[in-house]
PATOR-403484 format. One record per residue: x, y, z of N, C-alpha, C, CB in turn. Coordinates in steps of 0.02 Angstrom, whole numbers. Glycine has a CB too. Layout:
residues N
X;Y;Z;X;Y;Z;X;Y;Z;X;Y;Z
...
***
This chain:
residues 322
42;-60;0;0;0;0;44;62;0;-48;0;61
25;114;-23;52;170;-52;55;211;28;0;205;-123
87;250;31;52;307;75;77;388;38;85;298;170
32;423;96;56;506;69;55;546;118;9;545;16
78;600;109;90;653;177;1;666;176;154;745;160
-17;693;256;-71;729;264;-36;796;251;-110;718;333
-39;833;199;-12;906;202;50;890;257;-79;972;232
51;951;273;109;951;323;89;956;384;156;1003;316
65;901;396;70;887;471;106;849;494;23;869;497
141;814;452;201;765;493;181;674;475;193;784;601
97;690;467;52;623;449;64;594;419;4;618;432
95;529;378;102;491;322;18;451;339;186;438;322
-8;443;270;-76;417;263;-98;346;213;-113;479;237
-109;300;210;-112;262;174;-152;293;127;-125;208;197
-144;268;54;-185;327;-11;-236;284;4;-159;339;-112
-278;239;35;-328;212;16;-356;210;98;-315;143;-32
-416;240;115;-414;238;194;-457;187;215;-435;305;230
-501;186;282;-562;135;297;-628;196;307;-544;78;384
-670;215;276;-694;234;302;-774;200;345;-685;275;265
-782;241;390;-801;165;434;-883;196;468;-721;139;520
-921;259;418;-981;264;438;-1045;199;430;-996;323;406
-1013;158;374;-1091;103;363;-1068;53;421;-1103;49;265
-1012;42;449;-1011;16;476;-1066;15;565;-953;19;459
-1060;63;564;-1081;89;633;-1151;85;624;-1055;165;655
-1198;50;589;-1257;55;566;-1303;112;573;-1282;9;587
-1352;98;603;-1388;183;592;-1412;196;532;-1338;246;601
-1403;237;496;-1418;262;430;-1395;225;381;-1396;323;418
-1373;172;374;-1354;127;341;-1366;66;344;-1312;129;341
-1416;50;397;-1455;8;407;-1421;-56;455;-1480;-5;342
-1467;-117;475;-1423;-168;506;-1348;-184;485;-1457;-226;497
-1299;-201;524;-1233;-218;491;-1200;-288;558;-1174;-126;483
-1170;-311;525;-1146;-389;577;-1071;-368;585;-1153;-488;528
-1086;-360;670;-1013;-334;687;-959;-380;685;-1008;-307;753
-974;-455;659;-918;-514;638;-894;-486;587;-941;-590;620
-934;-440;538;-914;-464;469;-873;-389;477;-983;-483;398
-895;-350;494;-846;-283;504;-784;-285;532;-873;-235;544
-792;-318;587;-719;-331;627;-673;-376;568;-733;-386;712
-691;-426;529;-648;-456;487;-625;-415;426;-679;-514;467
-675;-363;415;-640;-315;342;-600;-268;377;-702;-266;286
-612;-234;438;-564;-186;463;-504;-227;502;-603;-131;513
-471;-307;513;-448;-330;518;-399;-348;438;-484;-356;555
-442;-344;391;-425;-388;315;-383;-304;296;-522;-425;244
-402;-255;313;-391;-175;321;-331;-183;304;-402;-134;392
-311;-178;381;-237;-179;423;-195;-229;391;-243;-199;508
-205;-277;385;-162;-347;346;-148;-313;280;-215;-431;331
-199;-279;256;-165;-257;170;-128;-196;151;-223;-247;118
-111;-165;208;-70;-111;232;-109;-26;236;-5;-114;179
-167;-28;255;-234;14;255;-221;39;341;-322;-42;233
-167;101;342;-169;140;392;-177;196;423;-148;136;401
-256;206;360;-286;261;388;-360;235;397;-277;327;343
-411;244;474;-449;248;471;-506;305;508;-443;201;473
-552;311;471;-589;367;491;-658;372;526;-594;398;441
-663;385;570;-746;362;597;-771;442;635;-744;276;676
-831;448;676;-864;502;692;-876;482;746;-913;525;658
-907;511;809;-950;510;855;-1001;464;845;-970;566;864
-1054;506;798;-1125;505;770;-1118;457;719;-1154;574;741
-1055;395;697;-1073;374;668;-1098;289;714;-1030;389;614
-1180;279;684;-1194;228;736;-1208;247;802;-1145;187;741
-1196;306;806;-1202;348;890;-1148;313;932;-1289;336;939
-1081;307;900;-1033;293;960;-1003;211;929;-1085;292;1051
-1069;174;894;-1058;116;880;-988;102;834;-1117;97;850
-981;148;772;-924;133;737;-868;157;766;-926;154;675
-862;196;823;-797;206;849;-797;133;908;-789;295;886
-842;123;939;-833;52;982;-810;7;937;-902;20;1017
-827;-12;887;-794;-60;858;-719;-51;832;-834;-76;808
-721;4;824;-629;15;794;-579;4;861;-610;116;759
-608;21;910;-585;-4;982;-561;-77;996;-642;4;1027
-640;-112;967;-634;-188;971;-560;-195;939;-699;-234;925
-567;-192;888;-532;-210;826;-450;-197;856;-559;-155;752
-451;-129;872;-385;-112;919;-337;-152;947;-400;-86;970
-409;-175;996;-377;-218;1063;-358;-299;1045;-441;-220;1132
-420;-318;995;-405;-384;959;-369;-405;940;-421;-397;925
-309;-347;876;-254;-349;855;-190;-313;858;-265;-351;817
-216;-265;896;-137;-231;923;-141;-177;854;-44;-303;924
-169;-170;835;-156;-127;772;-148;-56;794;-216;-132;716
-111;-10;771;-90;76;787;-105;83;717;1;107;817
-144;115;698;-172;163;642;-168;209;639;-218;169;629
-162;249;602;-171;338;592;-284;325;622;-144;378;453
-266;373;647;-352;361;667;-380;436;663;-369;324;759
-439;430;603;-472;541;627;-545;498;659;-505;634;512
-557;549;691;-622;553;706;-654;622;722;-630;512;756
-727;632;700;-757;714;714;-807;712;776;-805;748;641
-813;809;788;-834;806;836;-892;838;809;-797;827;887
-974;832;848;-1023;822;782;-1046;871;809;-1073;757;761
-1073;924;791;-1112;991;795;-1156;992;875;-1172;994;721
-1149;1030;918;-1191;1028;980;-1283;1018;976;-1172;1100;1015
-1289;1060;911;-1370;1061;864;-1378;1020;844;-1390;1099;810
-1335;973;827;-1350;896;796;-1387;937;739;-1403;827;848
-1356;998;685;-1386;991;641;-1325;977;580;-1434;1046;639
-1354;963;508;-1299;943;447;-1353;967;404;-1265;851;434
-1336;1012;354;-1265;1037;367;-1270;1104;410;-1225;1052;293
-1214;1128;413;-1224;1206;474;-1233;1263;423;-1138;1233;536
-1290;1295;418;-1321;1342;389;-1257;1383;401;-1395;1364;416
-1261;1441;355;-1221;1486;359;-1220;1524;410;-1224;1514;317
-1278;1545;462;-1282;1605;511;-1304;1551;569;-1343;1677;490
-1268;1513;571;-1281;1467;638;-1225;1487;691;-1275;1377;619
-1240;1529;720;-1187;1556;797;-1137;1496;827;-1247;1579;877
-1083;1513;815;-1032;1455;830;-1058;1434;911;-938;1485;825
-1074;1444;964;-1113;1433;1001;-1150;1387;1019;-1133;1460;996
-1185;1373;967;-1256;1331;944;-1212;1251;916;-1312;1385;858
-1174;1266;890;-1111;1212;873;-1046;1165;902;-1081;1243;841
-1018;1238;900;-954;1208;942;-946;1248;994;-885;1204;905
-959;1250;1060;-946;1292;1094;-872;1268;1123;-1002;1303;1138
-827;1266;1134;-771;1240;1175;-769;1175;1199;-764;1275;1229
-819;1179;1264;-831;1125;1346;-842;1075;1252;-938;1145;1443
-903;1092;1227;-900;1031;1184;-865;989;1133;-932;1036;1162
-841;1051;1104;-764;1019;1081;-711;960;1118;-719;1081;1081
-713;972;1195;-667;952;1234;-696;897;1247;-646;990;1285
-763;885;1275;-799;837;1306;-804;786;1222;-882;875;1351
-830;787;1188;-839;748;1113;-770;710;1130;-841;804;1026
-728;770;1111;-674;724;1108;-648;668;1151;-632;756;1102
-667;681;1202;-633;639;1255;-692;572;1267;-618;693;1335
-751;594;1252;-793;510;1241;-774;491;1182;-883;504;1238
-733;510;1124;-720;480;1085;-652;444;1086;-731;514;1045
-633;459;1130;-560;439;1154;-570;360;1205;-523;516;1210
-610;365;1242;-652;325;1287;-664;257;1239;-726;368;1310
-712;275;1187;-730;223;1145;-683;185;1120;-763;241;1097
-648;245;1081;-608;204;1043;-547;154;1067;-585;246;1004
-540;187;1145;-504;146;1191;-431;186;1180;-506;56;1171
-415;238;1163;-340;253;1152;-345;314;1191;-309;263;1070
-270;323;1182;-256;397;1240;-267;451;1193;-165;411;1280
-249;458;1114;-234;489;1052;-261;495;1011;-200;475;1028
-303;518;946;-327;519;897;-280;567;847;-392;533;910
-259;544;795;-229;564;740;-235;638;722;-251;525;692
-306;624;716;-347;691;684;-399;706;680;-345;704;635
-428;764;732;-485;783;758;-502;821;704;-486;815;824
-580;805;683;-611;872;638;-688;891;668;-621;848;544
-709;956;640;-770;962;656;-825;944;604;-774;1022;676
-865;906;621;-900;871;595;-953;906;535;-926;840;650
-943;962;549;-998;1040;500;-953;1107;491;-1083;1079;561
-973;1124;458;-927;1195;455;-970;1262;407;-839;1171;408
-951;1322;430;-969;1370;390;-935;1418;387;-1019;1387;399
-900;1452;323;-859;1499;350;-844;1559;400;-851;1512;317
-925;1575;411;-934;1634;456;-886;1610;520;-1022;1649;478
-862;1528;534;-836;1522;613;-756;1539;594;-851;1429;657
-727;1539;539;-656;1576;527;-643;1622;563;-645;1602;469
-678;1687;573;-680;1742;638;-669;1733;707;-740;1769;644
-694;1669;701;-681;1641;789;-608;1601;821;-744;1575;803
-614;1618;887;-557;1586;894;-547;1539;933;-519;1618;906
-621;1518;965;-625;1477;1015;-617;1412;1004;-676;1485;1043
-651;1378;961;-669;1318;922;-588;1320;903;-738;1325;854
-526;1347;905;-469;1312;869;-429;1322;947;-432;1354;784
-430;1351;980;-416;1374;1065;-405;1299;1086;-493;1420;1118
-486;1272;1097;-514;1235;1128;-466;1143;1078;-611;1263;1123
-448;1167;1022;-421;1109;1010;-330;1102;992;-466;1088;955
-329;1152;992;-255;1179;1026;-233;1149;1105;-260;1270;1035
-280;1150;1139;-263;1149;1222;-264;1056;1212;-343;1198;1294
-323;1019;1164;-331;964;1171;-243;919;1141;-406;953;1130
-232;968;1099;-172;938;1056;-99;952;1124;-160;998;959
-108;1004;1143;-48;1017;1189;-52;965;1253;-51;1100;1217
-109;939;1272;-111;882;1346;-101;814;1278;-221;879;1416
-88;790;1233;-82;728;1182;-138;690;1199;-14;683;1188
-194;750;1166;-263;691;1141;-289;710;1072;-340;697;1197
-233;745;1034;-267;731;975;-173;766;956;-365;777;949
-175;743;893;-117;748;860;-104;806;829;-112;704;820
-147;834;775;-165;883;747;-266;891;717;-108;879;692
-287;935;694;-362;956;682;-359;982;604;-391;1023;742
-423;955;571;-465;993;545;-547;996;533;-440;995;502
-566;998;464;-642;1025;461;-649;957;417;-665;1117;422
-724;961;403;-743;899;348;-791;950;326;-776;811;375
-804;967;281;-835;1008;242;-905;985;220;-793;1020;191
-959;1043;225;-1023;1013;206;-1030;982;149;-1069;1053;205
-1066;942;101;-1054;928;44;-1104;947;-2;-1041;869;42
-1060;956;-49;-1056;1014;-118;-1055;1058;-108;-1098;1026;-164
-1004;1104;-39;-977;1159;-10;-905;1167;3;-1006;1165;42
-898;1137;-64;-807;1146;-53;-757;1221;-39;-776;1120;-129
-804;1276;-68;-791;1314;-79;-787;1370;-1;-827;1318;-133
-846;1322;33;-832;1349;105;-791;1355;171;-863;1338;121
-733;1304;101;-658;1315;152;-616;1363;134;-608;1254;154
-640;1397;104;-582;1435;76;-538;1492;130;-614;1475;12
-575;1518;155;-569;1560;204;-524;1542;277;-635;1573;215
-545;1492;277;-481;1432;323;-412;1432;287;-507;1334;320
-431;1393;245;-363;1366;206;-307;1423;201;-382;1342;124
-353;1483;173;-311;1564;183;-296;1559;218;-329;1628;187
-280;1552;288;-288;1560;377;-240;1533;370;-346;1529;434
-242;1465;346;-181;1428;379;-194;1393;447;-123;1481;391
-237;1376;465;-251;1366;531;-243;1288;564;-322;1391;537
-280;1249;493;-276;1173;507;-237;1131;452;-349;1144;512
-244;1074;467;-208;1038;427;-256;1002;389;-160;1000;460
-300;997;387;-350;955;356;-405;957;327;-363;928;383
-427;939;270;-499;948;240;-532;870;219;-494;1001;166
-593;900;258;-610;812;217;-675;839;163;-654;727;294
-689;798;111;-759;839;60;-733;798;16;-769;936;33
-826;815;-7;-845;765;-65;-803;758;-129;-911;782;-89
-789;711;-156;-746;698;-215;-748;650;-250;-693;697;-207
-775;649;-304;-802;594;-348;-782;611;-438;-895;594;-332
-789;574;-481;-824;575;-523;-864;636;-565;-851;542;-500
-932;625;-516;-971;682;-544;-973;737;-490;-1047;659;-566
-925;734;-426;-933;803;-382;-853;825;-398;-958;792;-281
-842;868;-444;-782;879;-456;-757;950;-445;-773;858;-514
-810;979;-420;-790;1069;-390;-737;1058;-369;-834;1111;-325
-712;1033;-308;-674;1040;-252;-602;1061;-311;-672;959;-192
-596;1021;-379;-525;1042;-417;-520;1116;-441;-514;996;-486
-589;1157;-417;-590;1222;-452;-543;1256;-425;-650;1261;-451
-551;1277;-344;-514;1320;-281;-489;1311;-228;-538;1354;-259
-513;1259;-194;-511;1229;-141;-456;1180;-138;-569;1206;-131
-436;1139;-196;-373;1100;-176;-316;1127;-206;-376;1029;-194
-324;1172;-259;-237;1228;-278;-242;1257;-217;-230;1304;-354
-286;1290;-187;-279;1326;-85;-249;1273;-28;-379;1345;-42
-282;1224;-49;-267;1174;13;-183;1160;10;-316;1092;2
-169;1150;-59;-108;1112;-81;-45;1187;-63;-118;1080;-184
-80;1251;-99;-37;1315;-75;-12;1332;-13;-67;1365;-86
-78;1296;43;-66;1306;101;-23;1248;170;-130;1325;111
-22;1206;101;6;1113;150;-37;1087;180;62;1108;216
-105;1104;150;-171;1079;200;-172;996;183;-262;1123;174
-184;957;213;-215;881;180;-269;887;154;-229;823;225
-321;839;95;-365;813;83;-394;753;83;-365;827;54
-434;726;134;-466;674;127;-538;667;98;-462;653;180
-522;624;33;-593;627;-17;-627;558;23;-577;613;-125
-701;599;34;-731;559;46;-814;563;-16;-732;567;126
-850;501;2;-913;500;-38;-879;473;-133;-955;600;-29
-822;421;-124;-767;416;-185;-847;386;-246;-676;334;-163
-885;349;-221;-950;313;-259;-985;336;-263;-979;267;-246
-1014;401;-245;-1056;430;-238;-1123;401;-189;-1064;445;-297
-1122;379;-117;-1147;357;-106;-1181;288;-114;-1153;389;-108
-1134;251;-166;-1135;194;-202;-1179;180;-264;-1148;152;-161
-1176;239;-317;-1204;240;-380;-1139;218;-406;-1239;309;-408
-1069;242;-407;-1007;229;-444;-995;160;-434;-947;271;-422
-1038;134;-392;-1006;40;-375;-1032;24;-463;-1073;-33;-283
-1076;61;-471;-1121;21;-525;-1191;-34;-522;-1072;-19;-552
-1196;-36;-466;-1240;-72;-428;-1313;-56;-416;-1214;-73;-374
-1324;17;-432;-1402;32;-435;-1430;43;-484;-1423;77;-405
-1487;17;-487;-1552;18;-549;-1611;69;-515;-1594;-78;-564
-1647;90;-587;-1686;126;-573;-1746;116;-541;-1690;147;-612
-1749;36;-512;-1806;13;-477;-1751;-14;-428;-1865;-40;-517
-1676;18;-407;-1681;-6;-324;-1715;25;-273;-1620;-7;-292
-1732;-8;-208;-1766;16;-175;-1737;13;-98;-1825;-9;-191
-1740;56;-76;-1672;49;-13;-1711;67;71;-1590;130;-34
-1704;18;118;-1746;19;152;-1750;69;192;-1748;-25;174
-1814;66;254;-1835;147;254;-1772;172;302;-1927;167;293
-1722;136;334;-1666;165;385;-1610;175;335;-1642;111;453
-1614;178;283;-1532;170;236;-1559;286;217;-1535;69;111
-1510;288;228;-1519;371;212;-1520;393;136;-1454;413;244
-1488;333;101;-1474;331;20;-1550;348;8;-1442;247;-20
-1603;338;43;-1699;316;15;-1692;396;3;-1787;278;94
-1673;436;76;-1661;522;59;-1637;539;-8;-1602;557;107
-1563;528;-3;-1503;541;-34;-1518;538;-103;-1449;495;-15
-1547;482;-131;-1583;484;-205;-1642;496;-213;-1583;430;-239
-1675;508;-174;-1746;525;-198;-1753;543;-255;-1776;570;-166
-1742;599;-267;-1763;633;-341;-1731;620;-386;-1762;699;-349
-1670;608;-378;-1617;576;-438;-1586;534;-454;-1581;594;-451
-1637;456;-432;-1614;412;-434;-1605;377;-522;-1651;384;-383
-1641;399;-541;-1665;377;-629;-1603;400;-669;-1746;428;-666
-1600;487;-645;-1530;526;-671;-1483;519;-678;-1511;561;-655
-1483;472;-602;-1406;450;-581;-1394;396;-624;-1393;424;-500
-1429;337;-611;-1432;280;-652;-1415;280;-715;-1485;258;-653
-1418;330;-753;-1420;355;-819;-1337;387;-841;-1485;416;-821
-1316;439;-785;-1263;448;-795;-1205;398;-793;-1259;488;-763
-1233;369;-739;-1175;298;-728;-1183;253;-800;-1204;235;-647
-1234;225;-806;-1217;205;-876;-1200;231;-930;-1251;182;-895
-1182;289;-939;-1152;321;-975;-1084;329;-972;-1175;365;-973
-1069;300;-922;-989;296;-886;-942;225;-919;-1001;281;-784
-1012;179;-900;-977;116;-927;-942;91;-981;-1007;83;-927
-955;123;-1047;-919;99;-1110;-854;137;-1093;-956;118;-1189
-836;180;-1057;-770;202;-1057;-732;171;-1003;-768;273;-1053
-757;132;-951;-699;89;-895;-670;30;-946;-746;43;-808
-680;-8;-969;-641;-60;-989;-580;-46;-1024;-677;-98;-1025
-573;41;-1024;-521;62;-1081;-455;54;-1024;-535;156;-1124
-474;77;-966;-408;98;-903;-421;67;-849;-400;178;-876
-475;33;-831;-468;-8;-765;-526;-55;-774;-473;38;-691
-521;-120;-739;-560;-168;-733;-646;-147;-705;-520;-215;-687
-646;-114;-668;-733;-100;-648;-731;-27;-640;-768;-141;-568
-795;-4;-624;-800;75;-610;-788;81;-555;-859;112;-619
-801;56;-509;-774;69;-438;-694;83;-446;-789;1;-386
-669;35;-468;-583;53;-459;-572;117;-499;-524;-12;-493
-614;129;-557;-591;194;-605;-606;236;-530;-648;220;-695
-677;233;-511;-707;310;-446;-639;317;-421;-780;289;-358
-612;257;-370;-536;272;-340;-502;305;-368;-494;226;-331
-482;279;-420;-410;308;-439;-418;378;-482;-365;249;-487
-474;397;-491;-492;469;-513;-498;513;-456;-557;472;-551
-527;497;-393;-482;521;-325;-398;522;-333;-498;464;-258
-397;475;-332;-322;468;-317;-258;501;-373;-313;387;-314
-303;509;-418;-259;565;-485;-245;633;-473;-303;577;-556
-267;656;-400;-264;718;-408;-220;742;-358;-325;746;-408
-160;776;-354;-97;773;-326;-99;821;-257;-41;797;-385
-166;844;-267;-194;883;-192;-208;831;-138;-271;927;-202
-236;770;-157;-266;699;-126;-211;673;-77;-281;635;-191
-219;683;-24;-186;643;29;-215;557;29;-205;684;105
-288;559;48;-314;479;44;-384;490;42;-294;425;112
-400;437;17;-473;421;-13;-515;386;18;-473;391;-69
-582;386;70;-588;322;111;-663;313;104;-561;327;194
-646;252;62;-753;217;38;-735;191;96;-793;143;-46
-812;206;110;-849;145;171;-877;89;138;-919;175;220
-804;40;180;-804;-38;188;-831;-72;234;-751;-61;193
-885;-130;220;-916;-194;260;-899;-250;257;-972;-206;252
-849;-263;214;-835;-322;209;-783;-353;178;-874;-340;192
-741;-406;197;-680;-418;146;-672;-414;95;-660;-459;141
-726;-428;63;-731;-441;-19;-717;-344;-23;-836;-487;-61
-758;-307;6;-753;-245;4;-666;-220;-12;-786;-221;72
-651;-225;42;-578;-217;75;-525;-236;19;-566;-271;146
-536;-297;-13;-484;-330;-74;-495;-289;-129;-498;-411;-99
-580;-265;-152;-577;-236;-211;-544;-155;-204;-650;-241;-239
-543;-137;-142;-531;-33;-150;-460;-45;-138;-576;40;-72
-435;-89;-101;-377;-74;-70;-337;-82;-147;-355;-127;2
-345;-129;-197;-333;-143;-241;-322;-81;-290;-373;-184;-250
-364;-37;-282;-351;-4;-333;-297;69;-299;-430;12;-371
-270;77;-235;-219;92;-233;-148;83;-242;-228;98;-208
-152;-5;-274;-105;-12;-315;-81;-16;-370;-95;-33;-308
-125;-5;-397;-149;0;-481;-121;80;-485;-254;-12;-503
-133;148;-439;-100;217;-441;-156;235;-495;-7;225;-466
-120;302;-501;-180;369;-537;-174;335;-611;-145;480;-537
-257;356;-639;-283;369;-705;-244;384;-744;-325;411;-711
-204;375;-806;-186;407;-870;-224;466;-903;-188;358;-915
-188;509;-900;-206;598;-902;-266;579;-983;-98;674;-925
-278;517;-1016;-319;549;-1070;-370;496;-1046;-291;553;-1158
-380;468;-983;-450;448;-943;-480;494;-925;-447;411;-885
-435;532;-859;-448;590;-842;-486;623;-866;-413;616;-839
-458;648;-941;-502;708;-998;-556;708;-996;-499;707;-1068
-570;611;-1018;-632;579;-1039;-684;611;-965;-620;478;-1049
-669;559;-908;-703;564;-859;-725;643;-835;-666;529;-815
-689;695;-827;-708;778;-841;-765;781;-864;-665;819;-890
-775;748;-923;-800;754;-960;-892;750;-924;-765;709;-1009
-895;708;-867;-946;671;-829;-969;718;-772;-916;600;-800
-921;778;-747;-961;835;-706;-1022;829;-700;-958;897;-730
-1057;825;-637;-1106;847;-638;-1119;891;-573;-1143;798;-651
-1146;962;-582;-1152;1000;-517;-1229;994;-481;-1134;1082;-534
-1224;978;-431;-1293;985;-395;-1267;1002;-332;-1344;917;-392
-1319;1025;-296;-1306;1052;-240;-1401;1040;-190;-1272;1144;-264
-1387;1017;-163;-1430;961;-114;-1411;988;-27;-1393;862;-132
-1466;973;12;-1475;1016;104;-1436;958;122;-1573;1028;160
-1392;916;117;-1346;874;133;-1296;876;170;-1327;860;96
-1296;869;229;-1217;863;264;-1161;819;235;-1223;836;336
***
């Protein structure tokens, strides 16, 4: 497995990460914590040493299990995890009073039940789970994780960006403040190459692309009569454009057989082509999962006249989506 700097934080990152929200069920519906513990086990064996989980993902559940997994195998990972809005809302409206969000005590307290769970003294890399630029002005919310980094409970911090709001880091990245961005990056969400990663990259920020399938249209796997049960958030997530989607993706397909074996591995490595990209992390359930993504971090970036092609597949929408 490959790795890459997180920007300059000192971080080396595996290019291919775990990301570990379906795991934690919840919004992603039932999941068998045998079969999770064996792909984030199958993880680590294939040299996959970055993983990423939340609070809120599972409500605590997907960080308990990365714990399990911890203690099971002795494994030391690069590990991020976020700290999730005090409003429990996604995404954070623009005029939402940092207050209402992140006030400090909560910053501090998140972190430290997340520390609890996961069973370690340390976390890699703290982010906040929402963001809006209006909190750039503030100084508390980076105070409050400054003090956490100086006692060694978090390594270094950043933001994970609302999605299809790439643009609402910009004002950070100027700053200089953190080391990290996480946001959507796909295929057809391809803003983020407009401003946001020549800034990130100007500034030594990291990028972690997440949402690489689009929610799992890029697997290739959905038809216009799937139907996804009423706890899977995808029932939200596509509502209106599930037919659209379906449509674009097959429009995708006569061009993978030219540069990589399936579309999923092309989604990767069209992440992974872009020299702003620290690491890329689909959420994995299962070994079979684990063999096919990890795979295509060894395969490395797209040939610049895939690339062209795939450009070619933009699509902008912008959706109330955290």
């Amino acid at each position: 497995m490959k790795t890459r700097p997180l920007g300059t934080s000192g971080i080396e990152v595996s290019a291919v990460g775990f990301g570990s929200w379906a795991i934690g069920g919840d919004m992603w519906g039932p999941q068998d914590d045998a079969d999770s513990l064996a792909a984030l086990t199958k993880a680590w064996e294939r040299g996959c040493t970055f993983f990423d989980t939340a609070a809120v993902y599972g409500m605590g559940h997907s960080e308990t299990l990365l714990g399990a997994f911890f203690r099971e195998t002795g494994a030391k990972p690069v590990i991020a995890t976020k700290v999730p809005p005090k409003n429990f809302r996604w995404p954070a409206a623009a005029d939402t009073p940092l207050e209402e969000a992140f006030p400090p005590e909560h910053v501090v307290s998140q972190t430290e039940e997340s520390l609890r769970r996961l069973g370690v003294e340390r976390v890699d890399l703290q982010q906040l789970h929402v963001w809006t630029d209006s909190w750039c002005d503030r100084d508390e919310w980076i105070e409050a994780l400054e003090r956490l980094r100086e006692q060694g409970k978090i390594r270094t911090f950043g933001i994970s960006l609302n999605t299809f709001e790439p643009d609402s880091g910009l004002r950070i990245a100027e700053a200089g403040r953190i080391h990290a961005f996480q946001v959507v990056h796909n295929i057809f969400e391809q803003a983020p190459e407009d401003r946001l990663y020549p800034a990130a990259k100007e500034r030594g920020i990291g990028i972690i692309d997440r949402v690489p399938f689009d929610e799992s249209s890029l697997t290739g796997k959905l038809t216009p009569d799937t139907v996804f049960a009423a706890d899977d958030f995808r029932a939200r997530f596509f509502k209106d454009t599930l037919e659209e989607t379906v449509t674009r993706v097959e429009a995708l397909r006569w061009l993978v057989p030219d540069f990589a074996p399936s579309l999923a591995e092309a989604a990767l490595r069209f992440c992974l082509s872009h020299e702003a990209v620290s690491t890329v992390i689909p959420g994995m359930r299962t070994v079979e999962q684990v063999e096919q993504n990890l795979a295509a971090a060894d395969a490395g970036p797209l040939p610049e006249e895939a690339l062209a092609r795939l450009r070619d597949h933009r699509w902008n929408r912008k959706r109330g989506l955290g």
